[in-house]
N, C-alpha and C positions, 0 to 999 in steps of 0.2 A: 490549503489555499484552494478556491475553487472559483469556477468562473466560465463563459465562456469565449471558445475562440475565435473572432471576428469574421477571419476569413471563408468560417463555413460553419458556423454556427453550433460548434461540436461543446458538450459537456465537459468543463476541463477541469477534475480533483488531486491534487500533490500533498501527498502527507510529507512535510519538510521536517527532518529530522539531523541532528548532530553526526558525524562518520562513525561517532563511539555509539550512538544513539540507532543506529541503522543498523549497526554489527548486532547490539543486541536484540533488534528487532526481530533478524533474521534468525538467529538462534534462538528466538522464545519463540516463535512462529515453526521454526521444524519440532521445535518438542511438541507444541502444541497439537501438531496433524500426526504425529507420533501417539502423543498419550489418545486425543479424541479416536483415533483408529480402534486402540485396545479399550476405551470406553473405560478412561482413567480420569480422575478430576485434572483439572489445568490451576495453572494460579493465573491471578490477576492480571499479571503481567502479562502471561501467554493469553490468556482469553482478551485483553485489550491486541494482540497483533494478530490473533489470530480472525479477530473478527473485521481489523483494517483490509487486511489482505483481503477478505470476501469483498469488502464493499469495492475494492480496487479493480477486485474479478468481475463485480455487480456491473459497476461504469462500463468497463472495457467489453465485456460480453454484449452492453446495450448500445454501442459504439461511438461512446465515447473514449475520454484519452485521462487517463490516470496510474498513477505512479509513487514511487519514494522518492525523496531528494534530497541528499546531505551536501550541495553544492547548486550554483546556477545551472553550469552544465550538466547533471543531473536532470535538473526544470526543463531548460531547454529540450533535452531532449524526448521527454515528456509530448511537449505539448507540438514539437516538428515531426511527428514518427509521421 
C-alpha cells in the first residue's frame, strides 16, 4: 500500500503481509544479508525481501514512513510513528 499522509504530506509504503508471511520474510531477509555479506548467491525468495527491506530503508532514510504489516495495528503503527 502506498499513499500519502494528509496531515503533513509524508510518503507512506506498507508492505501488508500474512503473520506466517512476515515470519518468513524475516528469516529469508537475515539469510539474505548473511549469504550477500559472504558474497553467496540468494534465492528468490531472499533477493525478493531482501530487496523490500532496502526500499523500506530507501523511504524511511528520505523521511518518509514505511514498514511491514501482518495486522491493522501493525499499519497503524506505521503511518502514527
Amino acid at each position: 500500500m502506498i499513499g500519502i499522509r494528509k496531515s503533513d504530506g509524508k510518503f507512506v509504503a506498507i508492505e501488508v503481509k500474512t503473520i506466517d508471511g512476515l515470519k518468513r520474510h524475516y528469516r529469508d531477509l537475515e539469510i539474505a544479508k548473511a549469504k550477500h555479506a559472504r558474497g553467496e548467491r540468494i534465492s528468490v525468495a531472499q533477493r525478493r525481501a531482501l530487496e523490500q527491506w532496502m526500499f523500506v530503508r530507501l523511504v524511511v532514510d528520505s523521511g518518509g514512513l514505511a514498514g511491514f504489516a501482518a495486522s491493522e495495528y501493525d499499519a497503524e503503527r506505521i503511518v502514527w510513528i
